[in-house]
MARLUMVEX-361214 format. One line per field, with one value per residue (C-alpha): residue number from 1; residue in one letter; x, y, z. Coordinates in pm, 1 decimal. Layout:
BEGIN
nr <- NUM  ...
rest <- A  ...
xx <- X  ...
yy <- Y  ...
zz <- Z  ...
//
This chain:
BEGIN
nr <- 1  2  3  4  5  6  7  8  9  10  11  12  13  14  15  16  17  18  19  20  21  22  23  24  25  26  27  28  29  30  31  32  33  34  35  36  37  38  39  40  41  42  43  44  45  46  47  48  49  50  51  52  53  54  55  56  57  58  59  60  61  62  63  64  65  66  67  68  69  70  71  72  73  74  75  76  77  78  79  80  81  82  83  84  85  86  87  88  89  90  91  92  93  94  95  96  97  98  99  100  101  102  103  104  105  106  107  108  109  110  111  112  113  114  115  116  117  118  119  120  121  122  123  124  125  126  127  128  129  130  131  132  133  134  135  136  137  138  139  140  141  142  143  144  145  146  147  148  149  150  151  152  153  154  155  156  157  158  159  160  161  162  163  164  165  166  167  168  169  170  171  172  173  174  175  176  177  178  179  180  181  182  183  184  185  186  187  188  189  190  191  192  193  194  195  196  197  198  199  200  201  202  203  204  205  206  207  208  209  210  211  212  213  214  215  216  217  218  219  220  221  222  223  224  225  226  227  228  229  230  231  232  233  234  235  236  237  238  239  240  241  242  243  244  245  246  247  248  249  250  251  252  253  254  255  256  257  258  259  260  261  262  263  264  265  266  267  268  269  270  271  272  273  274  275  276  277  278  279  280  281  282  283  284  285  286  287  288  289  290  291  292  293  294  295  296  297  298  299  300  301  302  303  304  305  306  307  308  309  310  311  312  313  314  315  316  317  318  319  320  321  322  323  324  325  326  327  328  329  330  331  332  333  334  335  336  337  338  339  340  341  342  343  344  345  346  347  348  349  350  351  352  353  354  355  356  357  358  359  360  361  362  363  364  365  366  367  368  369  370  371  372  373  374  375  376  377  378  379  380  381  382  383  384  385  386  387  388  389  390  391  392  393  394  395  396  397  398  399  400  401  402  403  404  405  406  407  408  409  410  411  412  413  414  415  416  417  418  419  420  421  422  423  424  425  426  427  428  429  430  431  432  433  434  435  436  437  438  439  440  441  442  443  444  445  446  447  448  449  450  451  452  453  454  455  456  457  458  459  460  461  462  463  464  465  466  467  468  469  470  471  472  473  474  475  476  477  478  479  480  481  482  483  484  485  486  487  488  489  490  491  492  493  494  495  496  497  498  499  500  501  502  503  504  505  506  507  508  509  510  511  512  513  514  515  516  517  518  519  520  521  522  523  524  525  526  527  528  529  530  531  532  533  534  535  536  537  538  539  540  541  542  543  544  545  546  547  548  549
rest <- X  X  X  X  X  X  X  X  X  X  X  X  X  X  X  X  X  X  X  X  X  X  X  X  X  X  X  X  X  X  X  X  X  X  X  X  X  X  X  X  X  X  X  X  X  X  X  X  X  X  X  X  X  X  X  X  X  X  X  X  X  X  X  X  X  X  X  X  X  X  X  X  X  X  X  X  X  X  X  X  X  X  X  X  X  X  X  X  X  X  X  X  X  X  X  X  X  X  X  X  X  X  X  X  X  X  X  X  X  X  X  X  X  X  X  X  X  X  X  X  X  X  X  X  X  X  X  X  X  X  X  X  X  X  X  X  X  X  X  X  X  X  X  X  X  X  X  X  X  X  X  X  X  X  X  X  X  X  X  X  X  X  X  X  X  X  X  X  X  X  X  X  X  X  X  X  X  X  X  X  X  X  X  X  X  X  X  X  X  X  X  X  X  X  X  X  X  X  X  X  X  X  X  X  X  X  X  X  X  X  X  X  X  X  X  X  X  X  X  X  X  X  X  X  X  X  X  X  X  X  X  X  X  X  X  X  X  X  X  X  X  X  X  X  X  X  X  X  X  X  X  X  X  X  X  X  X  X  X  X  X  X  X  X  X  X  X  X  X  X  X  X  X  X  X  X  X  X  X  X  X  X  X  X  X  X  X  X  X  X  X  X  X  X  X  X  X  X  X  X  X  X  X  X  X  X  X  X  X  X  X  X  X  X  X  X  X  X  X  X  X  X  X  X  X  X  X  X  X  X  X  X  X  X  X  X  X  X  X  X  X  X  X  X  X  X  X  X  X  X  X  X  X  X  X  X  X  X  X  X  X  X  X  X  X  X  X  X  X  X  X  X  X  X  X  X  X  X  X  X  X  X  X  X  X  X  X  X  X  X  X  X  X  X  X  X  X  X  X  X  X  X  X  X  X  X  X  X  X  X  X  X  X  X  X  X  X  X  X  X  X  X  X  X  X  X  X  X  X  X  X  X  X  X  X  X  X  X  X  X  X  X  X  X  X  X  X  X  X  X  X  X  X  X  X  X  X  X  X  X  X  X  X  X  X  X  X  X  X  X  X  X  X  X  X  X  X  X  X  X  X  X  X  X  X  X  X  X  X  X  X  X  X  X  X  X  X  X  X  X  X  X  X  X  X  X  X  X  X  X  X  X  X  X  X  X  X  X  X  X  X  X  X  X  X  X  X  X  X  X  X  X  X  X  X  X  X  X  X  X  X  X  X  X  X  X  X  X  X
xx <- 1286.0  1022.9  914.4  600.0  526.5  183.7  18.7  -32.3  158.6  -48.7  -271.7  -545.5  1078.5  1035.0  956.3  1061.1  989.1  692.6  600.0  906.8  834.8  517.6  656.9  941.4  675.2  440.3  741.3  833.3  489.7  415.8  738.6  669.0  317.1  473.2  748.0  530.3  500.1  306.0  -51.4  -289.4  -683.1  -720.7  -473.0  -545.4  -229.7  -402.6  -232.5  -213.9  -368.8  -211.3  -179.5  -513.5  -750.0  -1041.2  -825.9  -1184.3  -1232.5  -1124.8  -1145.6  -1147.9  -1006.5  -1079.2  -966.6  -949.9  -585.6  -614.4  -567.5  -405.0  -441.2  -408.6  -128.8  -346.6  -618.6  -321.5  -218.0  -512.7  -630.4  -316.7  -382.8  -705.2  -584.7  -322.4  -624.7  -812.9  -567.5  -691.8  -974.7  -852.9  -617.7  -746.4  -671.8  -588.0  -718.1  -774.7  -1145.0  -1100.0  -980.0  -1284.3  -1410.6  -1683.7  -2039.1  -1999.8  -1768.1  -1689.7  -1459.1  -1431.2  -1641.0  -1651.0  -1541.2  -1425.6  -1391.3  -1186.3  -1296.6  -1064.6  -1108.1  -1476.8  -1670.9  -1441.9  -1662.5  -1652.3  -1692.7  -2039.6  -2001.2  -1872.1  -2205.4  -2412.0  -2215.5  -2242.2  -2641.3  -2695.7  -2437.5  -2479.9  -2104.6  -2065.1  -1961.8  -1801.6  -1789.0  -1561.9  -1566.4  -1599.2  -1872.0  -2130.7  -2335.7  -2237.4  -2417.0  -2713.1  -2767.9  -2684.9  -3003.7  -3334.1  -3476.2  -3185.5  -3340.4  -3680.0  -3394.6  -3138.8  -3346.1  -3082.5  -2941.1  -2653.7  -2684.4  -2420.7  -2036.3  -2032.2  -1759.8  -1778.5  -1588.0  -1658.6  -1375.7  -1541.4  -1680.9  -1847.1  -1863.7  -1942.8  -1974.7  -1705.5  -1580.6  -1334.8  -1135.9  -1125.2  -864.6  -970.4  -724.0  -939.2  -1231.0  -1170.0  -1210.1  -1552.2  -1776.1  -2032.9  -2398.4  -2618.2  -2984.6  -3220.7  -3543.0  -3631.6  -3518.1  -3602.4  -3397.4  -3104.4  -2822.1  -2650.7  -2234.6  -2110.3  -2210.5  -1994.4  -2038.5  -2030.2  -1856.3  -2245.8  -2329.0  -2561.6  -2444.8  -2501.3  -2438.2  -2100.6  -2177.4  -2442.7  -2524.5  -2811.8  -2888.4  -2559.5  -2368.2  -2190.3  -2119.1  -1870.3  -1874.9  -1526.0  -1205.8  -1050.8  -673.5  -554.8  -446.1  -471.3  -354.9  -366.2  -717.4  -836.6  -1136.1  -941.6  -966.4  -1274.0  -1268.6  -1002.9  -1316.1  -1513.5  -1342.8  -1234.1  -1603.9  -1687.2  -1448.5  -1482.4  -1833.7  -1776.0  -1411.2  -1403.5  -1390.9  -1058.2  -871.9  -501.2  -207.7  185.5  416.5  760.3  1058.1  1193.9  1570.7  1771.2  2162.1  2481.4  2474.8  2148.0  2187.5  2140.9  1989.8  1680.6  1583.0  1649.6  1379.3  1122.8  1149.3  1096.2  738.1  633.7  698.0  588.7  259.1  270.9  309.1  498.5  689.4  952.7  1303.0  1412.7  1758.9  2029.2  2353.1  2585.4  2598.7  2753.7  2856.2  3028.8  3139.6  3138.0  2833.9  2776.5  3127.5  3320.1  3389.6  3566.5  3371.8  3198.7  3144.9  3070.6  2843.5  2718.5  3034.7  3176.3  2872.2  2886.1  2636.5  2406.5  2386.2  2360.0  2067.3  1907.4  1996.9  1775.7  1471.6  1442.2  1440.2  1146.9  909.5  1088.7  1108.4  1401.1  1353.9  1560.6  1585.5  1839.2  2180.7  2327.3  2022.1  2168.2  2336.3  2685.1  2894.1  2645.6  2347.9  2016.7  1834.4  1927.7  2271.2  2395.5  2420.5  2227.6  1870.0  1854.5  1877.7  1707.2  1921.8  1769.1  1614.1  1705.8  1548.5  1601.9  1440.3  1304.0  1328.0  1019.6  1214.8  973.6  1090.6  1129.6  1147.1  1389.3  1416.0  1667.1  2018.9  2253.2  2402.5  2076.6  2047.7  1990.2  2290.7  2377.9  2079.2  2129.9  2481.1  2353.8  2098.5  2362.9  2636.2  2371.2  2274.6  2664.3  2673.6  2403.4  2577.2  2874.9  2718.8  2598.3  2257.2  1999.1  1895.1  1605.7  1317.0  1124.1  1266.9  1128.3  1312.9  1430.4  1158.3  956.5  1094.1  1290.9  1296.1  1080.8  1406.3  1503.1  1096.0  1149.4  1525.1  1345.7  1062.1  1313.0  1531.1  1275.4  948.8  744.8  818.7  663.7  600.8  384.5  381.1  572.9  460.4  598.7  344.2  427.8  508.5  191.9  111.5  -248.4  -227.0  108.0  320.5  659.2  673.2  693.4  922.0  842.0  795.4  946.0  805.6  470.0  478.0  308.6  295.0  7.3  -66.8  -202.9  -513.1  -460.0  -215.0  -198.9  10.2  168.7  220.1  616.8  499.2  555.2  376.5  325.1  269.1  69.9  221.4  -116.0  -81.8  223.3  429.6  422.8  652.3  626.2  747.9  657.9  925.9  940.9  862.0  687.9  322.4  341.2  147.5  115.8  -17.3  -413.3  -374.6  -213.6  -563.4  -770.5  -660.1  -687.2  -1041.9  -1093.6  -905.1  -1152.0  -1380.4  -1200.7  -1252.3  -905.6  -764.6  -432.0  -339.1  25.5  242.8  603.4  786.1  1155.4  1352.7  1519.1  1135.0  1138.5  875.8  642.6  476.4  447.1  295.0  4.7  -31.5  -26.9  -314.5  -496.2  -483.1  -601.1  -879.7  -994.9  -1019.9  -708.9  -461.9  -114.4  24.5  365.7  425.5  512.3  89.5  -22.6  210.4  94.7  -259.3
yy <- 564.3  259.3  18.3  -136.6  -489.6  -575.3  -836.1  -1075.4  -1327.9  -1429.2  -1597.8  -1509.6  1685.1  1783.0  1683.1  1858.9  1898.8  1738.8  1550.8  1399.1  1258.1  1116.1  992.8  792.7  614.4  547.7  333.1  207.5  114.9  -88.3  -322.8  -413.6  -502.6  -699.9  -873.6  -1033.0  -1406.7  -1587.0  -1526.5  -1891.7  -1817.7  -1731.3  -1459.4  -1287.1  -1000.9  -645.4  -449.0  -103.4  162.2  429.9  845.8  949.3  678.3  613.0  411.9  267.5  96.6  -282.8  -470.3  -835.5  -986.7  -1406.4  -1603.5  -1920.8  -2026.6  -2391.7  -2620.7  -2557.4  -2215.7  -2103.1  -1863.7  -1665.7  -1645.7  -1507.8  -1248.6  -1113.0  -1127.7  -920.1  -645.5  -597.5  -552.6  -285.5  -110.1  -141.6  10.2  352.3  334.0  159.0  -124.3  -464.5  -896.2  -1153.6  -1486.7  -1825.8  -1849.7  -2255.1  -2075.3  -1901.0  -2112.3  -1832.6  -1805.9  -1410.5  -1106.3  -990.9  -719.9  -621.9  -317.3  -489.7  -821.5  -919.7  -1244.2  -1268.1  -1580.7  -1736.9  -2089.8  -2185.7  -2455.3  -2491.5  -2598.7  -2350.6  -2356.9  -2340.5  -2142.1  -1831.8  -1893.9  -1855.7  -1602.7  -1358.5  -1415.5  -1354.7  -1092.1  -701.9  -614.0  -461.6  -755.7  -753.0  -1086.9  -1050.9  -1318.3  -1686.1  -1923.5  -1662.1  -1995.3  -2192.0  -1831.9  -1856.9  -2222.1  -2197.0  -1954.5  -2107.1  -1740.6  -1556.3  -1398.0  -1314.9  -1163.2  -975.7  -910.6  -1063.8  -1413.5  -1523.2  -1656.7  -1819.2  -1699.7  -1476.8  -1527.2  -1249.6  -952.9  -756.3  -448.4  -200.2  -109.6  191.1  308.7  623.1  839.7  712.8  420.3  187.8  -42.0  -433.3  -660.0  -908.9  -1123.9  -1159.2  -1297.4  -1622.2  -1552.4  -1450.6  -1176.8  -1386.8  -1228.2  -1083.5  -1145.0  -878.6  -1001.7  -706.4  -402.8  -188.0  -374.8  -366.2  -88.3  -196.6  -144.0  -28.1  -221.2  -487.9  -375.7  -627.6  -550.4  -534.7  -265.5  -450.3  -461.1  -634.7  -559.8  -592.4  -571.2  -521.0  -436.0  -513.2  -479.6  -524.2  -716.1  -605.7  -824.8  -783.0  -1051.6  -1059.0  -1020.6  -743.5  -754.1  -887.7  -796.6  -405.1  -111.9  236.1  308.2  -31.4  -166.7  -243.6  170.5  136.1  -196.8  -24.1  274.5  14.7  -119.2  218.1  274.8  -62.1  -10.4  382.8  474.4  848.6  938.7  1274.2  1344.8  1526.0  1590.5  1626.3  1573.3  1567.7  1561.8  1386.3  1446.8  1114.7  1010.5  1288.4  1203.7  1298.3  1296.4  1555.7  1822.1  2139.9  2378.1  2175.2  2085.8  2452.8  2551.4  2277.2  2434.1  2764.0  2660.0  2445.3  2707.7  3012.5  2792.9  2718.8  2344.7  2139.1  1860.0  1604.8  1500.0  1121.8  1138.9  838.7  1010.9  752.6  748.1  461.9  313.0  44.1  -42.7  307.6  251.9  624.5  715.5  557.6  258.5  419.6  392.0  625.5  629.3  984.2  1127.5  1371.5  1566.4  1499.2  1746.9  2043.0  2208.8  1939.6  1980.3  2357.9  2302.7  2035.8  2323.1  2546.4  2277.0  2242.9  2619.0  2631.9  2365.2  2062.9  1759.0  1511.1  1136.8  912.9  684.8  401.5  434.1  418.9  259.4  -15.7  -341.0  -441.6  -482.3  -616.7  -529.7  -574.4  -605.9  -318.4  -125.9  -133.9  241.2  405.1  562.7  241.2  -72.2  -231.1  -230.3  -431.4  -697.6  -907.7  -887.4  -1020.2  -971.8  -1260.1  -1292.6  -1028.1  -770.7  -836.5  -842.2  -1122.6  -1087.6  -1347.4  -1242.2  -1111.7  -982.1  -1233.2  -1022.1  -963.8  -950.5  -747.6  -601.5  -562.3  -373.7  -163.9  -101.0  20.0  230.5  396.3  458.6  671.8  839.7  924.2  1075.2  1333.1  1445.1  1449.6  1686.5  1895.3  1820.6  1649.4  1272.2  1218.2  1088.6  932.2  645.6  496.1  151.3  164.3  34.9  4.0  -382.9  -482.3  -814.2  -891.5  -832.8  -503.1  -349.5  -492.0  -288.7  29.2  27.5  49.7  357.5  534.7  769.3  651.1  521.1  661.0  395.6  140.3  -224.5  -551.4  -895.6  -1228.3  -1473.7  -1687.1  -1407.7  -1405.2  -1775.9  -1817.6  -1451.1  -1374.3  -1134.0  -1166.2  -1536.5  -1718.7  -1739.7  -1555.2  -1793.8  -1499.0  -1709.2  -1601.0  -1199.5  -865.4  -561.0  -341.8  47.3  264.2  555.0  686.5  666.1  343.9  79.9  -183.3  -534.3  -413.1  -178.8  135.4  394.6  403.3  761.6  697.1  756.1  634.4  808.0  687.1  922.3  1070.8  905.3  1029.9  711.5  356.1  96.7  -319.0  -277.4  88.8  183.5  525.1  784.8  1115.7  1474.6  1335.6  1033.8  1036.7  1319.9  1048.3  841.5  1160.4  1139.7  801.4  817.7  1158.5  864.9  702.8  870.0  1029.2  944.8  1136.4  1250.7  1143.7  1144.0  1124.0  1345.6  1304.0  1601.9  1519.3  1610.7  2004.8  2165.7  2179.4  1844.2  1996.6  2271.3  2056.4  1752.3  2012.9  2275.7  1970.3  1808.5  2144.0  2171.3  1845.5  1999.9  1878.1  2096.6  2003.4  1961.4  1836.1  1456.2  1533.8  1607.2  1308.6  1101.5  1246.5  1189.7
zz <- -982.0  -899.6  -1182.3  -1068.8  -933.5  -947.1  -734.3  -1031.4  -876.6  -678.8  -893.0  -926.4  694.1  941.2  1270.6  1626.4  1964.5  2081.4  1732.9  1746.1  2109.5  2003.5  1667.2  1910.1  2126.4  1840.8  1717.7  2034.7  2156.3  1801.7  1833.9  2157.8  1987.9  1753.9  1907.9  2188.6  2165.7  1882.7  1929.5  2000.3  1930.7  2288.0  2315.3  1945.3  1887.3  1828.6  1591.3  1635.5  1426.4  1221.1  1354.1  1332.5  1354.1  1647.6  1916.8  2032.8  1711.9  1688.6  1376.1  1365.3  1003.9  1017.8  651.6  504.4  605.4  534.5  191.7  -151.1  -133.4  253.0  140.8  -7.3  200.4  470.4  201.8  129.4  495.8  593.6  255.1  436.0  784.0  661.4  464.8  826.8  983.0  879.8  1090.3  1382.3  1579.6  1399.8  1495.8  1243.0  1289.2  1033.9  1044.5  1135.5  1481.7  1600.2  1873.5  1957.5  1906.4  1913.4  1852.0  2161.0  2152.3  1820.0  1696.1  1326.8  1159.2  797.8  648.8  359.7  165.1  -97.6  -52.5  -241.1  -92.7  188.7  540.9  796.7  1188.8  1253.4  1559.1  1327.9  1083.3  1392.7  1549.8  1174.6  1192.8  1534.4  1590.9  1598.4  1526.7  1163.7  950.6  603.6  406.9  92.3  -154.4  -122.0  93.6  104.6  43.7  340.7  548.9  311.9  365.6  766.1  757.4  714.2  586.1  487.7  193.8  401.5  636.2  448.8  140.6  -91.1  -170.4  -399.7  -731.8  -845.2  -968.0  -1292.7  -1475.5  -1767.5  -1880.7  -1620.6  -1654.6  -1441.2  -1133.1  -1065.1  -718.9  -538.6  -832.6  -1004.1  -1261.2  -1186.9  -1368.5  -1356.7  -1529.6  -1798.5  -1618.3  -1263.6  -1501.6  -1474.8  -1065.9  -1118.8  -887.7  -702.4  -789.8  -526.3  -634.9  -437.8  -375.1  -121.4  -265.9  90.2  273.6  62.0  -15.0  -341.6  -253.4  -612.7  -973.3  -1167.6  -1540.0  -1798.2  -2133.8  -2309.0  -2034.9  -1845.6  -1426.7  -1144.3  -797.4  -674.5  -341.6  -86.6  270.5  471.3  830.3  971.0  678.0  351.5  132.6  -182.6  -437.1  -459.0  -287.1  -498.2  -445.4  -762.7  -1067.4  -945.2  -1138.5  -992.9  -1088.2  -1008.4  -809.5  -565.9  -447.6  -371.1  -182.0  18.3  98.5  154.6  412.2  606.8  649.8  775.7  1046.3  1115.5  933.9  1138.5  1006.3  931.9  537.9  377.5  83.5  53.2  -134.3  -179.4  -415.9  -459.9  -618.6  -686.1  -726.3  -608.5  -559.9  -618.1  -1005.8  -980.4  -1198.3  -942.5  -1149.7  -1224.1  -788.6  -798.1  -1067.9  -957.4  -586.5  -733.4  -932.6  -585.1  -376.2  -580.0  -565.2  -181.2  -244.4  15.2  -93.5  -52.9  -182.3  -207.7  -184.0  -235.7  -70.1  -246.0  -649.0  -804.3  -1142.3  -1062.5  -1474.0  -1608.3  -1828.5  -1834.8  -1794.8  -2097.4  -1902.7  -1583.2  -1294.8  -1095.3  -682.5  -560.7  -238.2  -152.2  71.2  -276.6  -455.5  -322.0  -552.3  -497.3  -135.0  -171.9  -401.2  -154.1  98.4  -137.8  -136.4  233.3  291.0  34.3  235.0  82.8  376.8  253.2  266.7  286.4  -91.5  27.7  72.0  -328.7  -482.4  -648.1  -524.7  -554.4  -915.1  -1105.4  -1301.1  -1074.0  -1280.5  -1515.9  -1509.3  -1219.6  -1166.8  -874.6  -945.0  -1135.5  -999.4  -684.9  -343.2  -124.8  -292.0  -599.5  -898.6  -1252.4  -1609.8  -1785.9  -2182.1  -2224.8  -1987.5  -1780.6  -1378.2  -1169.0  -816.2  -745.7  -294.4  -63.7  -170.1  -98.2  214.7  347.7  740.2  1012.5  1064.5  700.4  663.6  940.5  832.8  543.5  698.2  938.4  597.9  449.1  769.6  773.7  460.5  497.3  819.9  630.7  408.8  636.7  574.9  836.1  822.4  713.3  929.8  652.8  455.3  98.8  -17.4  -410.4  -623.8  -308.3  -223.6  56.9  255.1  554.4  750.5  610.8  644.9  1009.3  1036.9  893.4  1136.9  1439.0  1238.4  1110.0  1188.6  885.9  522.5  185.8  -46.9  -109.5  62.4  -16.0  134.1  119.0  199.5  539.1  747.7  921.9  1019.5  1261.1  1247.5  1429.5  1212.0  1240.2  1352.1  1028.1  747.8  427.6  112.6  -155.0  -431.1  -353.1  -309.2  -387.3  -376.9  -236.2  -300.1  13.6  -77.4  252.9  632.5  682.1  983.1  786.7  925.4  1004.9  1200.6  978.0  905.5  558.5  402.1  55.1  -300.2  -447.8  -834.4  -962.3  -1109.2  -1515.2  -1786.1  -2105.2  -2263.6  -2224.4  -2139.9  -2119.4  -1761.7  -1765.5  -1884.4  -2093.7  -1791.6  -1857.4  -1662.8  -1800.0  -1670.3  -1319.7  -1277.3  -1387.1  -1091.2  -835.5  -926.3  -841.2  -539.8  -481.1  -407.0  -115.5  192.3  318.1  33.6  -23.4  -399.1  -430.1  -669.9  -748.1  -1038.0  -1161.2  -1162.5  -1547.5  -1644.6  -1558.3  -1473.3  -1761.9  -1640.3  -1304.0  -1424.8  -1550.2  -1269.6  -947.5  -1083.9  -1178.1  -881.7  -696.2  -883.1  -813.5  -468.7  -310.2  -51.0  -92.6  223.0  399.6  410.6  809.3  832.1  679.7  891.0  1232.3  1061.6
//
């Protein structure tokens, strides 16, 4: 089970032979990328692409790193780079760090400005008017360009015109409408005024509550420029889907089109009841559908809470039914993942029960007086070797059961520390969840050499294959999942509303339809959300394809 974690913190299977060869020295080739040495402006780390993408293609991601809010400018410099990532190997660098007059190197550049009327280097003004490399400016100090230009408008066709602070809750983009939250208002979508209409391309429309729009972004000769940077406050059918398009086709405008999909089932353990994975296997396979199984092989409840107070710690050796039935999945196309090791986290209640399928297991988490979460960081255990010790009990149970370890791996509730993402990258092919960032981790743009602040943290859902700054390969779950009732911590989503997203993410190019379904649910919910999402066009297809891209 995940409960989401939105990014409003911030402020404002199968695999053998040869795949599993390449699979190895994919992950061995991207921790020796990112355990070299910390990177100095000279010596800017590359990190490497996800399966699939052009290896020619070199993306260079510069951000506003210093004042009040240089934590932020790194965060949302590093959700771009993992977007990039799609399309090809990309650099992270604070934009006070460019010494060049040029963009030598890179096949396309993105600035992520968050820092308003901050003074940048002149040298990377001159270098994004003179240059020919693709650039994308997102955000903030489109000005300080505009003013370094003495006929920007006569150039470009377009000039900006000040911040607009209305209710703007939609952008529509490609065909398609996209949501905005009131809440990112008060950031405001800088206006692009177009004063040559023929030279301009108009990159989606910001629509006001009264109807009337505005470009949200534009491109002209070789810039594109998006009035906002669109990584907060996001929901699964937000804006920020079509930011994330926008930014696979800066780096890769020739990626082939495609549309596919997968499936889930989600929070499969010991206490499953068998006769349900049996009848959902039945309906996906009967319909050729792929899919995968998240299993926990430890099921705990510590106090008893669903057990008249007598505690409960079972695995899966200890289930025999269970295994048969996961035994009855695989041979039916089902590829099993690995959920965690018991899916909850010691005696206590984190933040819920307890009991596994629950709670969180690798990070604590609390609920404030609203029931709302609160992310409060690492388990007190948390290490290296405790979460590899963790990792290796669970691989010990599925042997135990006869059953094979799982390749893939998806943290509980999709949060883990910096250390355990790090752990799982060295154990495992690819994960199959979303991302989780604590801000600090990349300082001058050197993952992996800071310390993460876990005050400031978010989360960050993936359209499409994607590299992660840990390394991973990160196979999408970009729908969310259906829940036919709405809890403190759950929004109410149901079969028309997780197809409502599919067509958004129809939109994004390669972007992968995926959802995840809970077995207590039978199939009549099924029966709804996988037609649905065929007729949108999609081809369900094994999580082991879109990993190998």
């Amino acid at each position: 089970m995940r409960r989401d974690h939105t990014d409003t913190e911030f402020f404002v299977t199968r695999k053998f032979g040869v795949r599993r060869i390449i699979m190895a020295l994919l992950v061995l080739s991207t921790t020796l990328v990112l355990t070299s040495p910390a990177a100095s402006p000279a010596t800017t780390r590359l990190y490497p692409a996800a399966p699939g993408a052009d290896p020619g293609r070199r993306t260079l991601v510069l951000y506003d790193a210093d004042g009040e809010y240089g934590w932020l400018g790194e965060s949302y410099a590093v959700m771009a780079g993992n977007l990039l990532s799609h399309s090809g190997a990309w650099s992270l660098r604070p934009v006070q760090q460019h010494p060049r007059k040029d963009f030598q190197g890179y096949t396309a550049v993105v600035y992520v400005g968050t820092s308003e009327h901050r003074s940048l280097p002149g040298a990377f003004l001159d270098a994004v008017l003179t240059t020919r490399t693709p650039v994308l400016w997102m955000g903030a100090n489109i000005g300080r360009l505009h003013d370094r230009s003495h006929d920007f408008s006569t150039r470009f066709g377009w000039r900006p015109a000040g911040i607009d602070t209305s209710a703007i809750t939609r952008v529509d983009y490609r065909g398609e409408s996209f949501d905005r939250d009131r809440a990112a208002s008060s950031t405001g979508i800088v206006r692009s005024e177009i004063t040559d209409p023929a030279r301009v391309t108009t990159v989606g429309a910001a629509v006001r509550k009264d109807g009337s729009r505005f470009p949200w972004g534009v491109r002209s000769r070789h810039l594109t420029y998006l009035g906002e940077v669109p990584f907060s406050f996001t929901g699964p059918d937000d804006r920020y889907l079509a930011a994330a398009d926008v930014l696979s086709r800066h780096a890769n405008p020739s990626r082939p089109e495609d549309k596919r999909a997968l499936v889930r089932i989600e929070d499969v353990g010991p206490d499953a009841d068998p006769a349900r994975l049996r009848a959902i296997a039945d309906y996906l396979h009967a319909r050729r559908v792929p899919f995968s199984v998240a299993v926990y092989p430890r099921y705990r409840d510590p106090r008893g809470r669903y057990n008249n107070g007598k505690p409960v710690d079972k695995t899966l050796a200890d289930t025999p039914a269970v295994v048969d039935a996961l035994r009855y999945m695989t041979a039916r196309r089902g590829t099993l993942v690995m959920h965690g090791y018991t899916h909850q986290y010691g005696e206590d209640s984190n933040p819920y029960t307890g009991v596994s399928g629950e709670d969180y297991e690798f990070y604590r988490v609390r609920l404030d007086d609203h029931g709302g979460l609160r992310y409060e960081g690492p388990v007190a255990a948390d290490s290296r070797a405790w979460a590899g010790q963790r990792l290796a009990a669970a691989a010990r149970e599925f042997r135990r059961a006869g059953l094979p370890v799982p390749t893939i791996f998806e943290f509980p509730h999709y949060v883990g520390s910096a250390v355990d993402y790090a752990v799982v990258n060295e154990r495992f092919h690819a994960r199959y969840d979303q991302g989780f960032l604590a801000a600090g981790w990349c300082p001058d743009g050197a993952c992996g050499s800071g310390k993460p602040d876990y005050s400031r943290t978010t989360s960050q859902r993936f359209p499409f294959l994607v590299r992660d700054i840990y390394g991973s390969v990160v196979i999408p779950e970009s729908l969310d999942h259906v829940s036919p009732t709405a809890g403190p911590d759950e929004s109410r989503r149901l079969p028309e509303d997780i197809l409502a997203t599919a067509k958004r993410i129809a939109a994004v190019r390669g972007g992968v339809a995926s959802f995840f379904y809970h077995p207590y649910l039978g199939t009549s919910y099924l029966e709804q959300v996988v037609p649905g999402i065929q007729g949108l066009g999609f081809v369900f297809v094994d999580a082991a394809d879109i990993q190998c891209g």
